[in-house]
C-alpha positions as CSV (number, residue, x, y, z in Angstrom):
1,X,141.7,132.7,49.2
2,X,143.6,129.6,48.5
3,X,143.0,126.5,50.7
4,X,145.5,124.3,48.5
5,X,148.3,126.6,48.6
6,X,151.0,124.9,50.5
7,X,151.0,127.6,53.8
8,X,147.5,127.1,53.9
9,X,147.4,123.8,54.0
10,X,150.3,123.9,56.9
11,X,148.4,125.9,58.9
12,X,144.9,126.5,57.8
13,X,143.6,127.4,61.2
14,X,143.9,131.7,60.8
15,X,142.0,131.3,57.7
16,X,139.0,129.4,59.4
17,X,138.5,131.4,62.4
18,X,138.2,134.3,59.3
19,X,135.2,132.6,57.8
20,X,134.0,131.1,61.4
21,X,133.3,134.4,62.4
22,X,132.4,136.1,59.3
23,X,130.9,133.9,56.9
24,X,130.2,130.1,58.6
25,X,128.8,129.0,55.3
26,X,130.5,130.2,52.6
27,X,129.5,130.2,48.8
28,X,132.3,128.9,46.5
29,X,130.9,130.5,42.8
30,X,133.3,128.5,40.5
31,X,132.7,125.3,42.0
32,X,128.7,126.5,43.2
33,X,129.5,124.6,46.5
34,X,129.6,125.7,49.7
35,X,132.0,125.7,53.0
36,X,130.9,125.1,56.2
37,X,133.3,126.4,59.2
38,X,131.4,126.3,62.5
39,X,131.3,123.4,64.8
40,X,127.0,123.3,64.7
41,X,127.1,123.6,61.2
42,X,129.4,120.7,60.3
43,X,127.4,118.5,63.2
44,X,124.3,119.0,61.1
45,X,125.4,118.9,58.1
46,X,127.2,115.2,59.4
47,X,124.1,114.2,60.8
48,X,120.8,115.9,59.8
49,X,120.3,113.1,57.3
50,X,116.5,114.5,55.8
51,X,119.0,117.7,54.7
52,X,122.3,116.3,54.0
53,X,122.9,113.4,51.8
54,X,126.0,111.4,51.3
55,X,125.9,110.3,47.5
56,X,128.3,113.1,45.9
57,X,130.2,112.5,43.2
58,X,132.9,110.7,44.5
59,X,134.2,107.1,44.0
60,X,131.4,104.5,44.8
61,X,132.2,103.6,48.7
62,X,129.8,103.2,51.4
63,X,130.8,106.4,53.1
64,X,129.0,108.1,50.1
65,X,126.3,106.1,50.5
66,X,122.9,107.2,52.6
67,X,120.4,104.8,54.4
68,X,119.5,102.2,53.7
69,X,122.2,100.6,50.9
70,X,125.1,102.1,53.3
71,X,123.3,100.4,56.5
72,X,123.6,97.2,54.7
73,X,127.2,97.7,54.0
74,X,128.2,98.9,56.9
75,X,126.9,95.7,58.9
76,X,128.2,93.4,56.5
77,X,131.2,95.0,56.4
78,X,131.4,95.3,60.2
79,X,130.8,91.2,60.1
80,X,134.1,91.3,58.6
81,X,135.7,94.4,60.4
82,X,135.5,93.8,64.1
83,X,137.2,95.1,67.5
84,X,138.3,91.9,67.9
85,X,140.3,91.5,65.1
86,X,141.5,94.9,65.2
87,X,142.5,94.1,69.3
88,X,144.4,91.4,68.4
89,X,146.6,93.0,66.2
90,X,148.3,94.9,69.0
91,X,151.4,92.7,69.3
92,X,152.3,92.5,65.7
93,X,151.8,97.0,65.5
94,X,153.9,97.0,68.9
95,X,156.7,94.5,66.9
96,X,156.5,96.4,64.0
97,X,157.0,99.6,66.1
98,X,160.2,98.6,67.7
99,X,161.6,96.6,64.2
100,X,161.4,100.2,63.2
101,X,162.9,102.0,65.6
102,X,165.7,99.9,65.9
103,X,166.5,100.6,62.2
104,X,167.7,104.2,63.2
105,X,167.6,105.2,66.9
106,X,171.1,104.6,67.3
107,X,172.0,107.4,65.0
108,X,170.3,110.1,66.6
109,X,167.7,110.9,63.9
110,X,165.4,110.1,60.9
111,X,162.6,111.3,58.3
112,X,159.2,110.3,60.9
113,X,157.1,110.1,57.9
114,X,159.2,108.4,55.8
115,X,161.3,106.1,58.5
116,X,158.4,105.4,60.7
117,X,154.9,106.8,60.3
118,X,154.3,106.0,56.7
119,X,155.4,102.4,56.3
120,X,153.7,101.2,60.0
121,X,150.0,101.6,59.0
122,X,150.8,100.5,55.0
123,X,152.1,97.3,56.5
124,X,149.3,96.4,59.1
125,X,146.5,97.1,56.3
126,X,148.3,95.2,53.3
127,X,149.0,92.3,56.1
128,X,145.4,92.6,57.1
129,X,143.7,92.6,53.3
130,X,146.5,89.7,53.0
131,X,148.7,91.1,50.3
132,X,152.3,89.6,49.9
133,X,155.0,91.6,51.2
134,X,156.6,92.2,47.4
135,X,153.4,93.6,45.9
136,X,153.4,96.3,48.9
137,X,155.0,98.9,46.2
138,X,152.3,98.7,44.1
139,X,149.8,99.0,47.0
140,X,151.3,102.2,47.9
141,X,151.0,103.8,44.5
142,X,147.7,102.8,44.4
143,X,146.7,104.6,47.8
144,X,148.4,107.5,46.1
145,X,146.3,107.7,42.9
146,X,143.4,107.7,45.2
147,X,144.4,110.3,47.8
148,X,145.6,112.0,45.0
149,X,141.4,112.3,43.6
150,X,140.8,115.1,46.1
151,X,142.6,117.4,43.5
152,X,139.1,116.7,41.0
153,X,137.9,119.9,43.1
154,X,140.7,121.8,41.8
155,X,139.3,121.5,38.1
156,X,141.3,122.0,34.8
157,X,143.5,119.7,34.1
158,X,145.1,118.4,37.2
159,X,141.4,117.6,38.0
160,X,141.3,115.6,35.0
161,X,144.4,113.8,35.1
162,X,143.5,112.6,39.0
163,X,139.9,111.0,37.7
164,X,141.9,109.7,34.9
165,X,144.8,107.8,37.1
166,X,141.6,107.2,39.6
167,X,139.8,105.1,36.9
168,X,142.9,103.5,35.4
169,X,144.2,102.4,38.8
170,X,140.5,100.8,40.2
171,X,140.4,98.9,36.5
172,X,144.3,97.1,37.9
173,X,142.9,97.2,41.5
174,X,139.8,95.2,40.4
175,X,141.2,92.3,38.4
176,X,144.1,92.3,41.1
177,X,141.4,91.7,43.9
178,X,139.3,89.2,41.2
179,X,142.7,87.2,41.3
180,X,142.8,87.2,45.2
181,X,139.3,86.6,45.4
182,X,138.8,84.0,43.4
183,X,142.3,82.1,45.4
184,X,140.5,82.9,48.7
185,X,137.3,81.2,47.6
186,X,139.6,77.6,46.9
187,X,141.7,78.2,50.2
188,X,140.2,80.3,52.8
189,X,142.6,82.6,55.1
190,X,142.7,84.1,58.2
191,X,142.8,87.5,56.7
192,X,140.1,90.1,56.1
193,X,139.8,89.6,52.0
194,X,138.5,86.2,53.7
195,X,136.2,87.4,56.2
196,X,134.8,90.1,53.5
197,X,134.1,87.7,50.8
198,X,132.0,84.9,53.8
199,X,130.2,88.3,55.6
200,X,126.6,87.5,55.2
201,X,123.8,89.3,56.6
202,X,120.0,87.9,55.8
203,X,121.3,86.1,53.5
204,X,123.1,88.3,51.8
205,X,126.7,89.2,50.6
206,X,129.2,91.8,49.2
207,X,129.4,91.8,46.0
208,X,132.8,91.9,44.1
209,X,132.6,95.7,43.4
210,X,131.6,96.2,47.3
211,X,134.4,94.6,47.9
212,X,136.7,96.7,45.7
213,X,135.0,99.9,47.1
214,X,136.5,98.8,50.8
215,X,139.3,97.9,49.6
216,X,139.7,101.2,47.8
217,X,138.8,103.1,50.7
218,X,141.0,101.1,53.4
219,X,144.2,102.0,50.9
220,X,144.1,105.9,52.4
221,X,142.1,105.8,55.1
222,X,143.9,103.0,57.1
223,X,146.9,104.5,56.1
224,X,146.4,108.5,56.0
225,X,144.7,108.6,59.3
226,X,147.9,106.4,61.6
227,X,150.2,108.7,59.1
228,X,148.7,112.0,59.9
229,X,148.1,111.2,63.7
230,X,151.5,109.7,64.5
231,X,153.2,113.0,63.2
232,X,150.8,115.6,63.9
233,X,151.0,114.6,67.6
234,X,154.8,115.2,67.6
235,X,154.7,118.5,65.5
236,X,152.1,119.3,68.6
237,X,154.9,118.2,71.1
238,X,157.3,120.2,69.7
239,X,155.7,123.4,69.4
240,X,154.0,122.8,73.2
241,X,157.3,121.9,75.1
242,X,155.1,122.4,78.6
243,X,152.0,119.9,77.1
244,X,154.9,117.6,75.9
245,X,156.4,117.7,79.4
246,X,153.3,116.7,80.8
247,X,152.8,114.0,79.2
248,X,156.5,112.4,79.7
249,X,155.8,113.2,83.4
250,X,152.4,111.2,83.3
251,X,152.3,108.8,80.1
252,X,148.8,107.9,81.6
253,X,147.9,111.3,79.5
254,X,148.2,109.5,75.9
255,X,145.2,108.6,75.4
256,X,143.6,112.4,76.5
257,X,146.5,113.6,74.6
258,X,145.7,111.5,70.8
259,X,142.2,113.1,71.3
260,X,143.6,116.3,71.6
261,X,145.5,115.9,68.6
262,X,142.8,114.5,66.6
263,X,141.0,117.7,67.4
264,X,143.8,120.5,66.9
265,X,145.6,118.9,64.0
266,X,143.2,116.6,62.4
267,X,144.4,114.3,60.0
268,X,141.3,114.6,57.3
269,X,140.1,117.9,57.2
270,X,137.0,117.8,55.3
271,X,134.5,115.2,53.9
272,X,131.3,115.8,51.1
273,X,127.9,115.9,51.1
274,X,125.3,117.3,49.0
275,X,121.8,119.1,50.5
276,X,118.6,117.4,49.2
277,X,116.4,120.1,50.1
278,X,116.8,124.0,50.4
279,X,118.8,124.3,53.9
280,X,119.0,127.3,56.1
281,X,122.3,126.6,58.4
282,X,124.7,129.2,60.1
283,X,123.2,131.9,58.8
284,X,122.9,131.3,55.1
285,X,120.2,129.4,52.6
286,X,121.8,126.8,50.6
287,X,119.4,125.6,47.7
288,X,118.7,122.1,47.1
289,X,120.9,119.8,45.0
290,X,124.3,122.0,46.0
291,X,127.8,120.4,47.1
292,X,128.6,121.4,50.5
293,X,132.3,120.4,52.2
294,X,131.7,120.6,56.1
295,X,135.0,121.2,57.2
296,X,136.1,119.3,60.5
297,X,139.4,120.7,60.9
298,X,137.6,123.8,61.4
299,X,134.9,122.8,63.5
300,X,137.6,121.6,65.7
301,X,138.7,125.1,66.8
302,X,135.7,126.4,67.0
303,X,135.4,128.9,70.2
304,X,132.1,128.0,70.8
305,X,132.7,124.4,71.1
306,X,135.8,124.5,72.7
307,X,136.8,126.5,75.2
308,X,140.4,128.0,74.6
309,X,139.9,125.9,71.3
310,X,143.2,127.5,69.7
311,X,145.0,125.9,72.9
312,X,147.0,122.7,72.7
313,X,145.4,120.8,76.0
314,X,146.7,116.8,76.4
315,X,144.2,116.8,79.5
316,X,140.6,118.7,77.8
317,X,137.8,117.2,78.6
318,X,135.3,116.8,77.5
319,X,136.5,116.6,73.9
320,X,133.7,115.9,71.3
321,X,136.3,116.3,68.4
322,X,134.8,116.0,65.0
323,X,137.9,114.0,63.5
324,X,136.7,110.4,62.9
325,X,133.7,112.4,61.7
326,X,129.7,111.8,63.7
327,X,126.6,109.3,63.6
328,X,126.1,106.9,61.4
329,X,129.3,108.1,59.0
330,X,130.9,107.7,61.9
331,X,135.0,106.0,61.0
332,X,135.0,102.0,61.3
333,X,138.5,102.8,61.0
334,X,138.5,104.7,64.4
335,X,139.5,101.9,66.9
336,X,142.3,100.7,64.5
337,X,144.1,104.9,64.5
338,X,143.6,104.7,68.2
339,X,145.3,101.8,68.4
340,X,148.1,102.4,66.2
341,X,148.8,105.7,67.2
342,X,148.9,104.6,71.3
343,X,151.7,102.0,70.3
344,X,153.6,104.0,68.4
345,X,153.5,107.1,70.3
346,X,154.2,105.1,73.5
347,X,157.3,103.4,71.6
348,X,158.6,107.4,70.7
349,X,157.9,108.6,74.1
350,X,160.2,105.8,75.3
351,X,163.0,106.1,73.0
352,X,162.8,109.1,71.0
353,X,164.2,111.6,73.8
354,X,163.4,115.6,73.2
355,X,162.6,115.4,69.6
356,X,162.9,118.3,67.5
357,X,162.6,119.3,63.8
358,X,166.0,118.9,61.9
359,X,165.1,121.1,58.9
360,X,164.3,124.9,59.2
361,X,162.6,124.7,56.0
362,X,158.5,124.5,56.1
363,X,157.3,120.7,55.9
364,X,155.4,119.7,52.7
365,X,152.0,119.1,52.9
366,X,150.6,115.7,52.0
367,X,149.3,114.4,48.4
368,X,146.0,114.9,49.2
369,X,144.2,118.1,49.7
370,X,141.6,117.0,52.3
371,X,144.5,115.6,54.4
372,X,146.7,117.4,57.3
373,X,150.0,116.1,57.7
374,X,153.5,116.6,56.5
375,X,155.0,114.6,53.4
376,X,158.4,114.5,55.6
377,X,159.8,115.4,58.7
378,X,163.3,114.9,59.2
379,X,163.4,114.9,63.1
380,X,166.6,115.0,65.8
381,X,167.0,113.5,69.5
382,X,168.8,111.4,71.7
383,X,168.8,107.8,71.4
384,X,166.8,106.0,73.7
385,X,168.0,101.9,74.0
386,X,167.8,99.6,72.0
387,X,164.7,97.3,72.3
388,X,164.4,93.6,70.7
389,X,162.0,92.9,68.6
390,X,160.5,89.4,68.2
């Protein structure tokens, strides 16, 4: 059993339904963690908050943080975050869609990832945090170093070398941010560094190192989410011709049809969290104090929570995916995928006509190991037209 072998991390999904039906909770002796595979069991362990804690080790963001130090965060952070802001971001995604497009429809093909999928959601975050356009290179190797921390479960010495790069990279990260900070607080922008550093609930603030922690965690999850959606769902069109056919005869389908995507190819496959008492779940007793990894990319094709769950459906409903995660952990990020992913999907609908891999060779997997998604994918199809952006 390797779940960070490249073929598993392509297609994981034989090797779940294996421990779904015959070990749910699985004991991991090196690490002493566990593995949870079946849709009630990753609910709870996402939600059953008396059992399941979120403080793990793993880097100091809110998401591993329980009640109630991450309900403070979370609202101040939401002051900061809204749906407004994220709404009204719309027209620059859809101009940076078509900017995009433009660059290479004409010839008939491109890398997705590379071209189109990758550089979309790293340009709307840094443009949201309000970092210059020339520093975006370094922005990008920073979201790398972090992604690149999953590989700590691995051990040894690629384990060592990823906390190492981690802790190196948040030391740059922080006096970068205590530079952009400190120019915010002397000239206030309309950007969200501004709106972080002026949140205030009861009279309270984010401190510089809360600040840092968001920041750290918008770097791959507002980028690895829109990355892993926007390609996934056309990896699921290509290998479902019929599913993809319905939607091009009913684009009304897109928004059924990014849910169903979340769900059979979602983009984080597993998240942390650590039992504070002795916990009997799917079977098995997990003692107190244990690391447990509720994976969602199983739960996902679970049988019992979905019927035909190993079926690529654009119209299931209803479609309580586990993707964005549950409860209070729930992803602020959520609305923000969703919206990306809708405009950019919309745009390739339009103008990327009958897609289809341009390689025979198997995609790579991305950086990080909790993350589903290809590296590349060099894709053909016929030119749609030309479309101006402003």
């Amino acid at each position: 059993m390797d779940f960070s072998s490249p073929d598993a991390r392509r297609d994981p999904y034989p090797m779940y339904e294996t421990f779904r039906s015959k070990s749910p909770a699985l004991h991991i002796p090196q690490k002493d963690a566990w593995m949870l595979f079946d849709y009630e069991g990753v609910k709870r362990a996402l939600t059953d908050h008396d059992s399941f804690s979120s403080r793990v080790p793993a880097p100091e963001w809110f998401m591993f943080f329980d009640p109630p130090r991450h309900t403070r965060l979370r609202s101040l952070i939401s002051r900061a975050f809204t749906s407004g802001m994220v709404a009204n971001l719309e027209p620059r995604i859809r101009d940076l869609s078509r900017s995009r497009l433009n660059n290479v429809i004409e010839s008939g093909e491109m890398d997705l990832a590379v071209d189109y999928s990758v550089p979309i959601p790293l340009i709307i975050i840094a443009e949201m945090i309000g970092i210059p356009a020339e520093e975006r290179d370094q922005f990008k190797r920073w979201s790398d170093v972090i992604l690149n921390l999953s590989r700590d479960l691995s051990g040894g010495d690629e384990g060592a070398r990823a906390i190492q790069e981690f802790h190196t990279a948040t030391a740059e990260m922080s006096e970068y941010l205590r530079t952009l900070l400190d120019e915010r607080r002397t000239a206030p922008r309309d950007d969200l560094l501004t709106r972080l550093m002026e949140a205030e609930v009861d009279g309270e603030r984010l401190s510089h190192e809360e600040i840092l922690s968001f920041f750290q965690l918008l770097l791959v999850g507002g980028q690895e989410t829109t990355t892993n959606l926007i390609n996934n769902a056309i990896l699921c069109f290509i290998e479902n011709p019929i599913q993809f056919a319905r939607l091009k005869a009913n684009p009304a389908l897109l928004s059924s049809a990014i849910e169903e995507v979340l769900r059979y190819r979602s983009p984080f496959q597993w998240t942390l969290r650590a039992t504070k008492q002795e916990v009997s779940i799917s079977g098995q007793t997990i003692p107190a104090g244990k690391l447990v990894l509720p994976i969602m990319g199983s739960a996902n094709r679970d049988f019992r929570a979905f019927r035909n769950a190993d079926r690529f459906d654009i119209t299931r409903t209803p479609n309580a995916h586990l993707a964005f995660g549950h409860g209070i952990h729930f992803c602020l990020g959520a609305p923000l995928a969703r919206l990306e992913a809708r405009i950019a999907l919309s745009d390739l609908l339009d103008r990327v006509k009958d897609p289809e891999l341009a390689s025979n060779d198997p995609w790579e997997p991305r950086l990080g190991l909790h993350v589903h998604g290809p590296e590349r994918l060099p894709i053909r199809f016929r030119p749609g037209p030309q479309i101006l952006a402003s």
